[in-house]
C-alpha positions, -999 to 999 in steps of 0.1 A, spaced: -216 50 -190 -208 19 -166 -237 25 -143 -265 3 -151 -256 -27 -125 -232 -36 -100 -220 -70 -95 -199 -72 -60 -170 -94 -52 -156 -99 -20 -135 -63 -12 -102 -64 -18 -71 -42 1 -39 -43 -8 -25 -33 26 -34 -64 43 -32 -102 35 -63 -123 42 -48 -150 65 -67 -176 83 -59 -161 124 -74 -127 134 -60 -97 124 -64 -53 125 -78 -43 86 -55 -30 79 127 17 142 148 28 144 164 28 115 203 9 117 233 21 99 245 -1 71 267 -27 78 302 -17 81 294 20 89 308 20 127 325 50 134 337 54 169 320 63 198 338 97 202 331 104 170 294 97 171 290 122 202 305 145 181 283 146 155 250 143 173 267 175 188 271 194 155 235 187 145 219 197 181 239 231 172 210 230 142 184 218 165 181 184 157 203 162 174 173 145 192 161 128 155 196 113 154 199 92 188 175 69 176 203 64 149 229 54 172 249 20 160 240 -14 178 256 -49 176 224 -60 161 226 -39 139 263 -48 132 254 -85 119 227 -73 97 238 -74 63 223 -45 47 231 -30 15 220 -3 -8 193 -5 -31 204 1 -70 197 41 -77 192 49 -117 183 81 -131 148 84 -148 164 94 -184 186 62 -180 158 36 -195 145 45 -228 114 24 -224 91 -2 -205 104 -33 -221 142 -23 -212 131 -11 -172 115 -47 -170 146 -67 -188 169 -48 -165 155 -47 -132 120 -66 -131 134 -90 -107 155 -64 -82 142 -35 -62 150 -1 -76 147 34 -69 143 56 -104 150 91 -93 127 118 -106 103 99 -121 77 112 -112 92 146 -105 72 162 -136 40 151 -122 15 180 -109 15 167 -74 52 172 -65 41 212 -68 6 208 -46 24 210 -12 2 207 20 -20 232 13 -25 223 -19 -32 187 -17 -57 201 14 -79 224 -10 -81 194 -33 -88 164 -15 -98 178 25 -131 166 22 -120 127 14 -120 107 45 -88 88 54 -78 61 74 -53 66 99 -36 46 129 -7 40 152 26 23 148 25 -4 177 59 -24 182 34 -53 202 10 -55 178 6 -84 156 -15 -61 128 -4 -59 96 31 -35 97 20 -29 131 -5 -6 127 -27 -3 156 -57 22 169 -76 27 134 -91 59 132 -109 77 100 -112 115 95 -114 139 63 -79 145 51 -82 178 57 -86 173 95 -54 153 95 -34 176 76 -44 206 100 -38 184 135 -6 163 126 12 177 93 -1 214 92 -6 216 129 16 210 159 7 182 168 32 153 181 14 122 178 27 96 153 -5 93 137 -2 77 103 -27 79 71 -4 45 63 -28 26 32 -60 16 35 -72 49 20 -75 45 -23 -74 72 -47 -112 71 -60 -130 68 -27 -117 97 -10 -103 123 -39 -111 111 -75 -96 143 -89 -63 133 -76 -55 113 -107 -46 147 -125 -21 154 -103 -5 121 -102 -7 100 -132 3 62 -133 39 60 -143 48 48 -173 62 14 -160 33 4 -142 4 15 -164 -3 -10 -184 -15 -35 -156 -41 -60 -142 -54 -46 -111 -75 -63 -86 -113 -50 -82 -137 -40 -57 -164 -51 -80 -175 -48 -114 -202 -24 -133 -223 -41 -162 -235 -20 -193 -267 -37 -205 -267 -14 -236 -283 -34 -263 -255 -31 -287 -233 -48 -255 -235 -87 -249 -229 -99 -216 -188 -102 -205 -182 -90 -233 -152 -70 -237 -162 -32 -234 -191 -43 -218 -181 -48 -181 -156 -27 -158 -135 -35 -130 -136 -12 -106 -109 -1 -81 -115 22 -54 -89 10 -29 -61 21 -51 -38 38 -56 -35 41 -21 -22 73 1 6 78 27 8 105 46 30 110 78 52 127 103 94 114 105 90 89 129 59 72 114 62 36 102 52 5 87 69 -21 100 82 -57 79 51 -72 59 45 -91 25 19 -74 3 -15 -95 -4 -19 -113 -36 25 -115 -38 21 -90 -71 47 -64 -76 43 -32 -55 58 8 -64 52 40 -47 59 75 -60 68 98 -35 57 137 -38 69 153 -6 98 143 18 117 113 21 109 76 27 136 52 39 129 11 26 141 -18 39 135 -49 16 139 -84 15 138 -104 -13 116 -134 -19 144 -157 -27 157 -144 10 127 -148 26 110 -184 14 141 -198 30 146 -179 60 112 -160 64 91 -187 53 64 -174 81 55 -144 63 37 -166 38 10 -171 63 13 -143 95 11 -106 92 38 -103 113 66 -125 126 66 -132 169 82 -155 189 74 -165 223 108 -163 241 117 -170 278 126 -135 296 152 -139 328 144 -105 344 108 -115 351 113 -156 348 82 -152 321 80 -157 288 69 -132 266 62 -126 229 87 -108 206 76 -88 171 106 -91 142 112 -50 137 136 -49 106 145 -13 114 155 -23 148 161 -64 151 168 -82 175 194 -111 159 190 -130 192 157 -138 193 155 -134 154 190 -152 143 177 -161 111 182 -130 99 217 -132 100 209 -150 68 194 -125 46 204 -95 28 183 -62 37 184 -38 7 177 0 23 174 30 2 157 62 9 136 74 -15 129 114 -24 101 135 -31 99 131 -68 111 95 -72 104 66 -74 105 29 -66 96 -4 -77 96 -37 -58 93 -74 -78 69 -99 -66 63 -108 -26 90 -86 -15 89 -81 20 96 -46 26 92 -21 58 91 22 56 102 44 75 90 81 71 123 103 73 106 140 71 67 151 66 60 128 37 32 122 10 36 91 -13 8 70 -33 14 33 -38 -3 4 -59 0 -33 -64 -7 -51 -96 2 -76 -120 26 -65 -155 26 -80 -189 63 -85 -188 59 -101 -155 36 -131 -160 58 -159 -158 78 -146 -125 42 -140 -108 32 -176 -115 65 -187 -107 61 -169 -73 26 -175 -68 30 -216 -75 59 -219 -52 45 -199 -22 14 -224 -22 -10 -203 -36 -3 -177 -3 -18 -144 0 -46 -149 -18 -24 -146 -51 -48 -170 -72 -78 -161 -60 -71 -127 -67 -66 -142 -104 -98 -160 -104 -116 -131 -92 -108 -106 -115 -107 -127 -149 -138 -145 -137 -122 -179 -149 -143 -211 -141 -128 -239 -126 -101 -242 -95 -67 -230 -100 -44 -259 -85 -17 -259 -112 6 -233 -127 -12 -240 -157 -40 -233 -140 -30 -196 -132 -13 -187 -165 -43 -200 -183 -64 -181 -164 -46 -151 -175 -36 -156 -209 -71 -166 -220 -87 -135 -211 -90 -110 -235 -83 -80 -211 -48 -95 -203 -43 -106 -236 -50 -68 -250 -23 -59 -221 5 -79 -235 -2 -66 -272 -1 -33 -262 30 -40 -235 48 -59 -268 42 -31 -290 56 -4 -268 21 14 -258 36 20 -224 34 57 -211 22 76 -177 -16 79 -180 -48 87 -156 -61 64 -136 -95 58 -154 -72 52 -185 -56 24 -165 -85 9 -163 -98 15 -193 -126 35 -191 -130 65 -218 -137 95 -199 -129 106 -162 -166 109 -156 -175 75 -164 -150 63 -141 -154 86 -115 -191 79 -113 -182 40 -116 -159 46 -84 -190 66 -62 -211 42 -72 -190 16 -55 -177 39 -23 -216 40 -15 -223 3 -19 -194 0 8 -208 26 31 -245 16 27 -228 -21 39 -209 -1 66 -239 18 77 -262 -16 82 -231 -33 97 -229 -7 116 -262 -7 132 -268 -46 133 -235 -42 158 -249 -14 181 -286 -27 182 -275 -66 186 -245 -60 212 -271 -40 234 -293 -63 231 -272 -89 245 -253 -67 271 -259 -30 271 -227 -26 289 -209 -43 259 -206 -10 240 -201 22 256 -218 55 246 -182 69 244 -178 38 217 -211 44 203 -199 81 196 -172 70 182 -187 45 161 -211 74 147 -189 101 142 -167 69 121 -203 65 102 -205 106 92 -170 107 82 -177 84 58 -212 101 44 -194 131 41 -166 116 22 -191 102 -3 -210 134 -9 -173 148 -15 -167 125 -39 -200 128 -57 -193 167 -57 -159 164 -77 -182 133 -101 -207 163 -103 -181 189 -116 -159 169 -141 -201 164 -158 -202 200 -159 -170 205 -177 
C-alpha cells in the first residue's frame, strides 16, 4: 500500500495551460467547404426536418461566406478491427488525427446510460460552466460552478432544463468516481503512457529504498477527465497544456471536432503558444469604437481572422462507442451534437518520444511541456536542450520499462490503476483519496483565509450571497470525498 507519505507537486490540469496573463481554471458549426447547396434548397430541407420537430437545431447550420473560405476537410475514419496492434496504429497515424470507430464500443460504459452512470458516480462532484463567446478562458468556458454529478444529470441531461451548462474537463476520474475505471478501461493505444501527476505517494517499507522503482507512485487524480453535455454545448479552439497527445472515447451521443494541426498552426496560429484564446482588438464602424474579437473556429470570422484562410480545419464527428486520437499540440475545438458523455486524457507514448521533443523544442518549451517532464521524472538539472528533454525521459527507469514493454507488444486496454502501475484497485484508489483530501483540506483553508481576510479589509468586498456560494462550493467538495472514500471502503471489503 502507497500510503505512508505524500510528497506534493504543483497540481497539474490538463484542461488549461499555465500561461503568464490571468486566466478562468479551467458555433455554430459550418458546412465543409464546397457543400453549398442553394438557397431554395436549404429552406427546403430545414422544412422536412421541422416536419420531425427539429428544424430549429439546423438554422444554426445555415452556410456563410466565411464559412465558404474555410478549408475544411474530413478527418480519416478507420474501423477498430483495421489495425492489428499498437506499433502499426502509431506507424500509421501517430502524426494525423483519426477517428477509430467502435473502439471502445465493447467497453461497459457504452451500456450504463444516464441512469446508469447516475447510480454509479452521482455522489462525485463535477465541475461545470458556460460556453462564453467574449470570454478569453480557456475554450471559453465561463461561470464555474461545482455540483455532485448526480445533480447535474437530474437538472440539465435527465431533467428539462435548457441551460447550456457544461461538465466540460476539469473533473478527473479518481476524484469524483474511482469505480468508473471498470466501466471504461484505457484503450489499448494509449495505455502504456507517461502521465502527469498530482503528487506522488512514498512506501517507506524497509525492503523499499528511496525512488526506487516500486517504491514511489505518481498519482493522477485529474484524469481521465469527464464531458458531459447538452447539443449546443461547447469548447471552443484551444491547445492542450504540456503539447502531449490528447484522445477521448465517447460513450453516449455524438461529438463534432474541428482540428488544426501543429504544422498549421506554428505558422499561422503561432499565438496559441502563449494565450488561451486568440482576440484581436478591431475598429467597429457602427459604434466608431473598437472592440475585441474571440477566434470561434465553428463560426470564424475570416475578416478579422484572415489567417485562417491559410490552414486546413479537419472536422469529423465522433459516435458513441468511438474513438479518437489527436498527435501532439493539436489545436482542436468540440462541439456536443446530441446529450453526450465522453472521457479524455493527455499523455506522453513510447512510440511518440522523438515527435514530442520535436514539438516540445520547437514551440519554446510552451505549455509547460518540459516542466511537466521534469516534474514527473524528477530529473535534476534545467532542461534547455532537446537533449535535455529526451534525456530526461530515457534515463528514467519508469519510461524506460514503457518502451520495453511498448517494443515488445504489451499493449492492451487495461484499468486505470494498471496504467499507473499500481497492483490492486484498492491501493490506487486509496492513493487517489488520499490526494482529493490534500486538495480539499488546501481548498478549505484557502477558502477561509479568502472570506476572513477580504472582510477584514472591506466587508462589502464579498457578499453573503457569495459567501453562500462559496460554502455550498466547500460541502460539495466534502461530500465528494466521503463518496470517494465509500467506493475505497468497498473495493477493501471485496
Amino acid at each position: 500500500m502507497f500510503l505512508k507519505e505524500e510528497k506534493r507537486v504543483s497540481k497539474t490540469r490538463t484542461r488549461m495551460l499555465d500561461y503568464d496573463h490571468d486566466h478562468d481554471d479551467k458555433k455554430e458549426r459550418g458546412w465543409r467547404r464546397g457543400s453549398v447547396f442553394p438557397y431554395i434548397a436549404s429552406f427546403a430541407l430545414i422544412a422536412v426536418l421541422a416536419w420531425y420537430g427539429s428544424a430549429e437545431d439546423y438554422f444554426t447550420w445555415l452556410p456563410e461566406v466565411e464559412q465558404e473560405r474555410l478549408t475544411v476537410v474530413p478527418i480519416p475514419r478507420i474501423k477498430s478491427d483495421s489495425i492489428g496492434s499498437t506499433k502499426e496504429f502509431f506507424d500509421k497515424y501517430g502524426d494525423q488525427v483519426v477517428i477509430v470507430e467502435n473502439e471502445v464500443r465493447h467497453h461497459p460504459a457504452s451500456k450504463l446510460g444516464w441512469q446508469g452512470l447516475k447510480d454509479l458516480c452521482g455522489g462525485g462532484t463535477v465541475h461545470t460552466n458556460l460556453y462564453d463567446p467574449n470570454s478569453t478562458a480557456w475554450g471559453g468556458q465561463t461561470d464555474h460552478v461545482q455540483m455532485l454529478l448526480g445533480e447535474y444529470l437530474d437538472k440539465y441531461i435527465i431533467g428539462e432544463s435548457e441551460e447550456l451548462r457544461y461538465v466540460g474537463g476539469d473533473t478527473g476520474m479518481p476524484e469524483f468516481c474511482p469505480s468508473l475505471e471498470f466501466y471504461a478501461p484505457i484503450p489499448r493505444y494509449v495505455a502504456l503512457a507517461l502521465s502527469p501527476m498530482d503528487g506522488l505517494l512514498v512506501n517507506h517499507d524497509e525492503n523499499c529504498e528511496a525512488s526506487a522503482v516500486g517504491c514511489e507512485k505518481a498519482v493522477l487524480i485529474g484524469q481521465p477527465e469527464t464531458f458531459i453535455g447538452r447539443p449546443g454545448t461547447m469548447t471552443e479552439l484551444h491547445m492542450d497544456a504540456w503539447l502531449v497527445p490528447f484522445w477521448m472515447s465517447v460513450y453516449i451521443g455524438r461529438k463534432t471536432f474541428r482540428t488544426i494541426r501543429y504544422e498549421d498552426s506554428r505558422t499561422h496560429l503561432n499565438y496559441y503558444r502563449k494565450f488561451a484564446r486568440a482576440e484581436k482588438r478591431v475598429y467597429d464602424n457602427s459604434t466608431g469604437t473598437y472592440v475585441t474579437k474571440q477566434l470561434e473556429i465553428f463560426n470564424p470570422d475570416l475578416e478579422v481572422f484572415p489567417e485562417l484562410e491559410n490552414v486546413k480545419v479537419y472536422e469529423g464527428t465522433v459516435n458513441a462507442g468511438d474513438w479518437i486520437y489527436l498527435p501532439p499540440a493539436t489545436l482542436h475545438a468540440v462541439y456536443n451534437d446530441e446529450m453526450s458523455w465522453a472521457l479524455s486524457a493527455n499523455s506522453l507514448y513510447p512510440a511518440l518520444l522523438d515527435s514530442f521533443v520535436d514539438t516540445c523544442v520547437d514551440a519554446g518549451f510552451a505549455a509547460n511541456c518540459a516542466t511537466m517532464v521534469k516534474e514527473r521524472t524528477q530529473c535534476q538539472g534545467e532542461i534547455e536542450t532537446p537533449q535535455d528533454l529526451r534525456s530526461c525521459l530515457v534515463d528514467h527507469p519508469y519510461f524506460r520499462k514503457l518502451l520495453s514493454r511498448y517494443e515488445n507488444g504489451e499493449s492492451r486496454d487495461m484499468l486505470l490503476h494498471e496504467t499507473h502501475d499500481f497492483p490492486d484497485f484498492s491501493s490506487w484508489c486509496n492513493a487517489a483519496r488520499i490526494m482529493v483530501a490534500s486538495y480539499e483540506k488546501q481548498y478549505s483553508k484557502s477558502f477561509s483565509e479568502y472570506v476572513e481576510a477580504a472582510k477584514a479589509s472591506d466587508p462589502s468586498f464579498v457578499s453573503d450571497e457569495e459567501s453562500a456560494r462559496m460554502h455550498v462550493q466547500w460541502r460539495t467538495k466534502q461530500a465528494s470525498l466521503g463518496f470517494v472514500t465509500e467506493q475505497c471502503k468497498q473495493a477493501e471489503m471485496v
